[in-house]
C-alpha positions in Angstrom: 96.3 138.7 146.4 93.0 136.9 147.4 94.0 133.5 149.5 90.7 132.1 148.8 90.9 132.2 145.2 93.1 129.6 144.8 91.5 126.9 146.7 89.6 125.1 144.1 87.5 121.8 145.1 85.7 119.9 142.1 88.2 117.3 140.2 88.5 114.3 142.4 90.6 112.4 140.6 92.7 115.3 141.0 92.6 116.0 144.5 93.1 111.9 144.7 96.9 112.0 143.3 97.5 115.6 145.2 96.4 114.2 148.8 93.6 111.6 148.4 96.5 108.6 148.8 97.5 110.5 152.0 94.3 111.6 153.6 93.4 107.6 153.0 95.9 106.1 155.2 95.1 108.7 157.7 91.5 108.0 157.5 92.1 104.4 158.4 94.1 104.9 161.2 91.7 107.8 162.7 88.5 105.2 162.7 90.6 102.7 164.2 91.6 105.0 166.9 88.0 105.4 167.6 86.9 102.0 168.8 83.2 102.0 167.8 80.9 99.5 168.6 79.2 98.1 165.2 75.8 99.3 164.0 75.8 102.7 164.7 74.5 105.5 162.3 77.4 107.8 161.5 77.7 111.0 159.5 80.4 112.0 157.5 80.6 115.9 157.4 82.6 117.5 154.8 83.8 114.1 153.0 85.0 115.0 150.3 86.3 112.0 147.7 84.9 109.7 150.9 88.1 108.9 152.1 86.6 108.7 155.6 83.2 107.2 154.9 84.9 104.2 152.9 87.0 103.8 156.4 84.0 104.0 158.1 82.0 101.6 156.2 85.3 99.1 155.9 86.0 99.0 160.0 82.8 99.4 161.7 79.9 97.8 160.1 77.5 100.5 160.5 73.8 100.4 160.4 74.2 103.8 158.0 77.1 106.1 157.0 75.9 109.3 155.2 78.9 111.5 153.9 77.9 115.1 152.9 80.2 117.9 150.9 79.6 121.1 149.5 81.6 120.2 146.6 79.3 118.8 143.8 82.1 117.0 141.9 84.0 115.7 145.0 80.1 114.0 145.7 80.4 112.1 142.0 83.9 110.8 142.6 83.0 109.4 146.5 79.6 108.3 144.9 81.7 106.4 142.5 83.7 104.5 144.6 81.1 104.0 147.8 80.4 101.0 149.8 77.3 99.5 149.3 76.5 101.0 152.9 77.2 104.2 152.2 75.3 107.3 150.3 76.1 110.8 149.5 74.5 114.3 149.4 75.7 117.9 148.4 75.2 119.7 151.7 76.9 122.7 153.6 78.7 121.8 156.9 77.6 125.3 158.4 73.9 123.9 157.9 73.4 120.4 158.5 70.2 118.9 156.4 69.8 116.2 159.5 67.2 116.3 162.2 68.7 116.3 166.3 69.9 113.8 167.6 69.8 111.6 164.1 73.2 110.0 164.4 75.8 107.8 167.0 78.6 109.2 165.7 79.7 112.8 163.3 83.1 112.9 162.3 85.0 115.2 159.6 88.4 114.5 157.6 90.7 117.3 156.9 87.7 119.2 156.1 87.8 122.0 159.5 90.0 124.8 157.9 88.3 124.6 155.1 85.3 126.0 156.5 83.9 129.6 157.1 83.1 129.0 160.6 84.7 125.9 161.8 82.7 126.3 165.2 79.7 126.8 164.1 80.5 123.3 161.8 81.5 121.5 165.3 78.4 123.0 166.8 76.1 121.4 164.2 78.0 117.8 164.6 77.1 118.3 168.3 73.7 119.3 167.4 73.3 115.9 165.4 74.6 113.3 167.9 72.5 111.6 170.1 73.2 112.4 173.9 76.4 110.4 174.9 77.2 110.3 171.2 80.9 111.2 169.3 82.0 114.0 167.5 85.2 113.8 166.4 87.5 114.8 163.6 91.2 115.6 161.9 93.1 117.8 160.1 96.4 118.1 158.7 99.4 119.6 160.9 99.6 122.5 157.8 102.1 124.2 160.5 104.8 121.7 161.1 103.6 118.4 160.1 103.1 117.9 156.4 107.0 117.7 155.2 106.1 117.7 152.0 104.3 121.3 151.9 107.0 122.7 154.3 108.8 122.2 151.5 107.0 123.6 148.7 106.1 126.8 150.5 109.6 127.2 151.3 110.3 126.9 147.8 107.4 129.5 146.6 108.7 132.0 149.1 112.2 131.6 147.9 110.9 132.8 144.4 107.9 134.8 145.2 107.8 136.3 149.1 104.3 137.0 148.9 103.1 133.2 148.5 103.8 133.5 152.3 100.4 134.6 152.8 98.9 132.0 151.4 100.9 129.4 153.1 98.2 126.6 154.8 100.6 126.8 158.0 100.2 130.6 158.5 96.4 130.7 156.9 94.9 127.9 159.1 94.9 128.1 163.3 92.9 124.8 163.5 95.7 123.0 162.4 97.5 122.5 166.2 96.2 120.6 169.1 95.3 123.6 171.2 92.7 125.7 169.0 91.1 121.7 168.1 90.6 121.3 172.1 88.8 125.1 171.8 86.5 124.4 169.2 85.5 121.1 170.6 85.1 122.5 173.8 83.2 125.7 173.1 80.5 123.2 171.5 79.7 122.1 174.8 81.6 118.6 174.6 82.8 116.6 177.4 86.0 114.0 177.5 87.9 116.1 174.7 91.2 114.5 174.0 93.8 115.1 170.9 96.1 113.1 169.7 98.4 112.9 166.5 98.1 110.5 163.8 101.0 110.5 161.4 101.4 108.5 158.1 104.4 107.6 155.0 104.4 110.2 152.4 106.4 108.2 149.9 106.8 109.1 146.4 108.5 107.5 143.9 110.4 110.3 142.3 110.5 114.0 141.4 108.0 114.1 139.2 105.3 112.2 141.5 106.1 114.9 143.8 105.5 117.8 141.9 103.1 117.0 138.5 100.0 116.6 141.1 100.8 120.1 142.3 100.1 121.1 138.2 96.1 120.1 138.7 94.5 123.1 140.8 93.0 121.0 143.8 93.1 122.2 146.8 95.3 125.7 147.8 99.0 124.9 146.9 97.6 123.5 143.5 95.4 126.0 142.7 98.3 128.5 143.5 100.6 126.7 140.9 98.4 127.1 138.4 98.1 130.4 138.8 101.1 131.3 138.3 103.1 132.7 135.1 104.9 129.1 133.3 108.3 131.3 133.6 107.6 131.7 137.4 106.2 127.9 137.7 109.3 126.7 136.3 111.5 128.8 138.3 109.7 127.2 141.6 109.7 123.2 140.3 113.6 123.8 139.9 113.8 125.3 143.1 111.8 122.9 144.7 113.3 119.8 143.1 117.0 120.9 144.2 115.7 121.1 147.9 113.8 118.0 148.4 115.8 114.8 149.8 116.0 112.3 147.2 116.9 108.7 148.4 119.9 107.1 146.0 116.9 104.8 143.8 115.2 108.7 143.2 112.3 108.5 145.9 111.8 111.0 148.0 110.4 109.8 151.7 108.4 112.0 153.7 105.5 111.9 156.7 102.6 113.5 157.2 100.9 114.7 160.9 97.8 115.0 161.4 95.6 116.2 164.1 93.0 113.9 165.7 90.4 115.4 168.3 87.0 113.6 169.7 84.3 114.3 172.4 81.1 113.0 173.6 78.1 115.2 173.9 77.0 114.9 177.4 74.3 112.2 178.2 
């Protein structure tokens, strides 16, 4: 069984019911933990539905927020719904299409494990910050944060042990505070701190939970699908007898993420 196979990345109005709502309450909070002066020319690196880059354009008045993704589709839907400030272009992390020293600030949104090389990603932001600039980023606690997938994956593993494999928690290292510190580190980045950022996962009932899992973005989605409707079945019923469900029928989780920032050196 291939892991990568099943992490599909084109629907965004998909990938908006799946973690979209999620990944834009953690967006807000990580630019506010940021405290950036207004007028600065940020890059958004990896962004996806532009969760981040409409956070970015809504708190800090920037001079110019570019958001970039590899996916073309995920570039339509954040193009869709973009501040006037903001533009968009298809363009690989691992090879940034920006000149040195172009930008204030480079930050990235759940987008690190996602990546070939995640170092050689955090290398580029470096690359494309001025001197004394930020690089900084997040990304989901896959390991013990993110209730909500704990309990999925349990579930999958309770009907089929070898979805352990592809479980984000066991797949992903740069999902914990001391591998973040490495990367950021290693790129030559000074005044690294991490800090958590967590967020309500609240969703109105069973089925708000699970249908999103039935649309193929992202790894656990694209796993579902997959799978033979005898087999699916067997892991909504197992899943939906081990969630808590509060007495109205809505099930209240968190979610954890991981936020980490440097400065390159001036």
């Amino acid at each position: 069984m291939k892991e990568q196979r099943f992490d599909m990345w084109a629907a965004g109005d998909a990938y908006e019911r799946y973690m979209g709502r999620w990944s834009r309450l953690v967006a807000d909070g990580f630019v506010a933990s940021l405290s950036c002066a207004d007028g600065l020319r940020w890059l958004d690196v990896g962004c996806g539905t532009g969760a981040l880059t409409a956070a970015v354009a809504a708190r800090c008045r920037p001079r110019m927020v570019v958001g970039l993704d590899r996916s073309a589709g995920f570039v339509v839907s954040a193009r869709a719904a973009a501040p006037a400030s903001a533009c968009f272009v298809v363009a690989d992390a691992l090879s940034l299409p920006v000149r040195d020293e172009w930008c204030d600030v480079a930050v990235s949104g759940l987008a690190l494990n996602f990546l070939s090389g995640p170092g050689a990603a955090v290398a580029e932001m470096a690359r494309v910050v001025r001197p004394g600039g930020l690089v900084a980023a997040y990304v989901w606690d896959y390991a013990e944060g993110m209730a909500f997938l704990r309990h999925f994956w349990d579930a999958a593993v309770a009907v089929e042990p070898s979805a352990a494999a592809l479980d984000e928690g066991r797949r992903f290292p740069v999902c914990r505070p001391d591998p973040l510190r490495a990367l950021w580190t290693e790129a030559g980045l000074v005044d690294v701190a991490v800090a958590p950022i967590e967020v309500p996962t609240v969703f109105a009932g069973f089925a708000d939970l699970w249908e999103p899992f039935l649309a193929g973005q992202g790894p656990a989605p694209g796993y579902v699908a997959a799978l033979a409707p005898i087999t699916r079945d067997r892991l909504r019923d197992t899943l939906g007898e081990a969630v808590p469900t509060r007495p109205d029928g809505s099930i209240a989780f968190t979610a954890r993420a991981w936020a980490v920032q440097g400065s390159r050196p001036a």
